[in-house]
MARLUMGU-22800 format. One line per field, with one value per residue (C-alpha): x, y, z; chain; residue in three letters. Coordinates in Angstrom, 2 decimals. Layout:
N
u (X  ...) $
v (Y  ...) $
w (Z  ...) $
kette (A  ...) $
rest (ALA  ...) $
***
This chain:
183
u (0.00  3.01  4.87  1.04  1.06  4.67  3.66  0.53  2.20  5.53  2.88  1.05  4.61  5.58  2.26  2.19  5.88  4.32  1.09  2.62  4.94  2.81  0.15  2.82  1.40  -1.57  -2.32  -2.03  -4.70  -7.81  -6.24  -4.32  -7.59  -9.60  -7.18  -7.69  -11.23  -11.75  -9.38  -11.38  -8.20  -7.77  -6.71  -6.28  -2.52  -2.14  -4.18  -2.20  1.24  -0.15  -1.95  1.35  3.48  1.73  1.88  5.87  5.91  4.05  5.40  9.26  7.82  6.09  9.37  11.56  9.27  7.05  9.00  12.09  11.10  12.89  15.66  14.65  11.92  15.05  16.99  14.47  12.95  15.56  14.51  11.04  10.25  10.41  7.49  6.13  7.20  4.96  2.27  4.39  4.00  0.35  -0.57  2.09  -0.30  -3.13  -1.83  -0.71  -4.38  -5.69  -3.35  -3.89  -7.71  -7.38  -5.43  -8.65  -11.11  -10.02  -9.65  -13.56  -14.17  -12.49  -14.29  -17.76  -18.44  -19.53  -20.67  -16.70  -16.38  -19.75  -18.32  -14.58  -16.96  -18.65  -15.73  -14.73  -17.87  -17.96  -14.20  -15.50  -18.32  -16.14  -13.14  -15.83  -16.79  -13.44  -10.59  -9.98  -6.34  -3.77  -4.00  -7.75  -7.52  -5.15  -7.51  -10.32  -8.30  -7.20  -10.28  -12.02  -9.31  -9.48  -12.88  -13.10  -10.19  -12.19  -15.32  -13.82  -11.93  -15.71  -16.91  -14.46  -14.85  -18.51  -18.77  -20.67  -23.66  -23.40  -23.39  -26.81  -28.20  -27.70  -29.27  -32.41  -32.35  -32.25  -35.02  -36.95  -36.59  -37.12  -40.62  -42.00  -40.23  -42.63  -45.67) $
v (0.00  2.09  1.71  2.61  5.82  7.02  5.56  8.19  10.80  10.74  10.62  13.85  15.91  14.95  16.25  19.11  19.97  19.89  21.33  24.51  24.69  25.09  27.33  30.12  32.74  31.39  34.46  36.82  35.44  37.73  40.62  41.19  39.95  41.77  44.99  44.60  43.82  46.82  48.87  47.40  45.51  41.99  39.54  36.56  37.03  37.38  34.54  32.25  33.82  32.18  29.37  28.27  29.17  26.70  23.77  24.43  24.41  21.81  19.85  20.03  19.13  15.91  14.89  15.13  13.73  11.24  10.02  10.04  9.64  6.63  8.83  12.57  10.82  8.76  11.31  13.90  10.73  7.98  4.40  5.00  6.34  2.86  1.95  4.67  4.79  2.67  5.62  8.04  8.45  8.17  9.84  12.90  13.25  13.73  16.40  18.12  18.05  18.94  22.22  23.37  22.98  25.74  28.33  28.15  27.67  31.21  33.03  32.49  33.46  36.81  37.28  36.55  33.07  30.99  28.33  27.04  27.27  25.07  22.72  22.57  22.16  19.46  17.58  17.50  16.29  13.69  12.65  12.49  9.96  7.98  7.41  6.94  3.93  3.17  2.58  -1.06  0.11  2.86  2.17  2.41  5.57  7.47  5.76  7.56  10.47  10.29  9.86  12.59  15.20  13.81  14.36  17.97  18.69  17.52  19.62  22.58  21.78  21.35  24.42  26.96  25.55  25.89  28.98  31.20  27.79  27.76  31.81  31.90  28.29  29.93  33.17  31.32  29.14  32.73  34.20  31.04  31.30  34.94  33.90  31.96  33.28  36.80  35.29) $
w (0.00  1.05  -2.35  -4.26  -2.69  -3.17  -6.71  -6.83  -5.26  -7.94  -10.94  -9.09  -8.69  -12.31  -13.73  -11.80  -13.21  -16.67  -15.86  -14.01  -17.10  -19.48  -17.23  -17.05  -18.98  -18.81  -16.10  -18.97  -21.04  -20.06  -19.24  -22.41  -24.32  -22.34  -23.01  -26.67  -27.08  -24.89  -27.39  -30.54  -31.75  -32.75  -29.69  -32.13  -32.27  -28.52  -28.07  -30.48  -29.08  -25.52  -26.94  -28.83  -26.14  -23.85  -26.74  -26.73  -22.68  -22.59  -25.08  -24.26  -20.54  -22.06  -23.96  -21.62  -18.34  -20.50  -22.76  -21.74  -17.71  -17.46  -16.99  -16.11  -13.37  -11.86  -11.45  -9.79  -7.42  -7.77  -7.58  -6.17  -9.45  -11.18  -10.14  -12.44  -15.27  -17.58  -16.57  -17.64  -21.19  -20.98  -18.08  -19.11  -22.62  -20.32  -18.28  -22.34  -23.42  -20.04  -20.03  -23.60  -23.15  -20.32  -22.48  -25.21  -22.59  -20.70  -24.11  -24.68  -21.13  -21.64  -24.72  -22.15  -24.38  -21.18  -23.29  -23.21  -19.19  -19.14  -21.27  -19.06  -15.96  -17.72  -18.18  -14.89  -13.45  -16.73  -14.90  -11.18  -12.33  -14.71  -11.95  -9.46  -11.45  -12.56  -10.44  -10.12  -10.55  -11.16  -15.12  -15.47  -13.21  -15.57  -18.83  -17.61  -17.05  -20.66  -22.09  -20.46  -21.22  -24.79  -24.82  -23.41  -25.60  -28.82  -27.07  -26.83  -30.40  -32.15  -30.26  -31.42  -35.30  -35.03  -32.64  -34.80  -35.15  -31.39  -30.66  -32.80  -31.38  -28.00  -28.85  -30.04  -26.86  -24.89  -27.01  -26.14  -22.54  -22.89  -24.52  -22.03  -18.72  -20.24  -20.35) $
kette (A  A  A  A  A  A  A  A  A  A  A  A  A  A  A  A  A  A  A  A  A  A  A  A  A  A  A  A  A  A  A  A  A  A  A  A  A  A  A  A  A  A  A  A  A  A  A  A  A  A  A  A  A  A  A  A  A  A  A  A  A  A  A  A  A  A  A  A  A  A  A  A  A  A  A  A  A  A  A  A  A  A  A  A  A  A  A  A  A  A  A  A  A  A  A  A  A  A  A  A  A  A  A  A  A  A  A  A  A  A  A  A  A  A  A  A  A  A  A  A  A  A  A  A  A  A  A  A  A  A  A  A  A  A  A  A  A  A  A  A  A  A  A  A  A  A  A  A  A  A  A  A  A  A  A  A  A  A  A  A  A  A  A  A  A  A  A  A  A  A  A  A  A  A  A  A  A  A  A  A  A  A  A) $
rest (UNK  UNK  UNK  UNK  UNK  UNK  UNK  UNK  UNK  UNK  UNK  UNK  UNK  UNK  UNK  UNK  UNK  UNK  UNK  UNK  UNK  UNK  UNK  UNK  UNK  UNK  UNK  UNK  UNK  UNK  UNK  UNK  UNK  UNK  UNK  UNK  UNK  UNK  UNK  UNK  UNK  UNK  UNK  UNK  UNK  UNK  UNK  UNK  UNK  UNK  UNK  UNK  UNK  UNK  UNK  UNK  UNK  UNK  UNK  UNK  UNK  UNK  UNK  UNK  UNK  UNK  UNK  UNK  UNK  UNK  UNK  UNK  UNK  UNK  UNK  UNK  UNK  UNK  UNK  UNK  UNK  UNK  UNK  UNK  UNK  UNK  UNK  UNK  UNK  UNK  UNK  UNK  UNK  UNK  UNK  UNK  UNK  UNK  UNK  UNK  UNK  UNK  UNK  UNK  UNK  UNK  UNK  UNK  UNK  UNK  UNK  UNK  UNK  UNK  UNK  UNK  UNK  UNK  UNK  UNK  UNK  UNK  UNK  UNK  UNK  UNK  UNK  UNK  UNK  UNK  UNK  UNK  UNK  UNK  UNK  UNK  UNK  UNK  UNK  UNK  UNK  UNK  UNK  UNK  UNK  UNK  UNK  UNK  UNK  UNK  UNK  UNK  UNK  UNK  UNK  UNK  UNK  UNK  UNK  UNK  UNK  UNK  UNK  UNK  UNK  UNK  UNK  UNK  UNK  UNK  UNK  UNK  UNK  UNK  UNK  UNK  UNK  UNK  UNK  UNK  UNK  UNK  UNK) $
***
């Protein structure tokens, strides 16, 4: 039980390392959209400055702690970390998806599209209920993570392509509502 836990709590510092990587200018995302939607001026090139910036941070933290963990994870945690590494790859691409789905997720926010922070909070109540049912064992714990951050990943993904659809889909839904909340 002892070594499961170490086990858990290596796999939790490693994806925090990437996570906090590539969240680090992730606190500049609405104000600098904000700044320029309030100015009248295109935010798409601060937004993909960020966005990419994250992929890169990200990225370069996935290559060199999930794929090549075997040796960056043994030297941060030594031989406690061997008990880890076949997670590693997997569970390092889950923390990548999960942290570029925030960068796109706060962009919308700043631009007041809620319909994108619905759908993050979705996904994490989708991942409660699925690891609530599924966690026979370390593996199937970090599956379900991995599908779920897929998922809200290809979400937000189908969102932004069709945002205009959804914008006017959610405008009728409002008129609707507006309709009979009036009478």
């Amino acid at each position: 039980m002892k070594s499961f836990i170490v086990s858990i709590c290596i796999l939790s510092l490693i994806g925090k390392i990437t996570y906090f990587a590539g969240s680090l200018l992730s606190p500049f995302m609405i104000p600098l959209i904000s700044h320029n939607d309030g100015a009248r001026k295109s935010s798409r090139r601060i937004f993909i400055f960020l966005f990419v910036s994250t992929l890169i941070l990200s990225g370069t933290s996935f290559i060199i702690l999930g794929l090549f963990g075997n040796y960056s994870a043994t030297l941060l945690f030594g031989s406690k970390a061997l008990n880890v590494l076949n997670y590693l790859p997997l569970f390092m691409l889950t923390i990548v998806i999960f942290t570029i789905t925030r960068p796109i997720i706060s962009y919308y926010l700043a631009k007041q599209n809620y319909i994108f922070s619905v759908a993050g909070f979705s996904s994490f109540i989708l991942q409660v209920v699925l690891i609530s049912l599924f966690h026979k064992d370390l593996d199937q714990f970090i599956f379900m993570m991995f599908l779920v951050s897929a998922a809200s990943l290809g979400l937000v993904l189908v969102l932004h392509l069709f945002r205009s659809h959804v914008k006017i889909a959610l405008s009728n839904l409002n008129d609707l509502y507006s309709l009979f909340s009036n009478s």
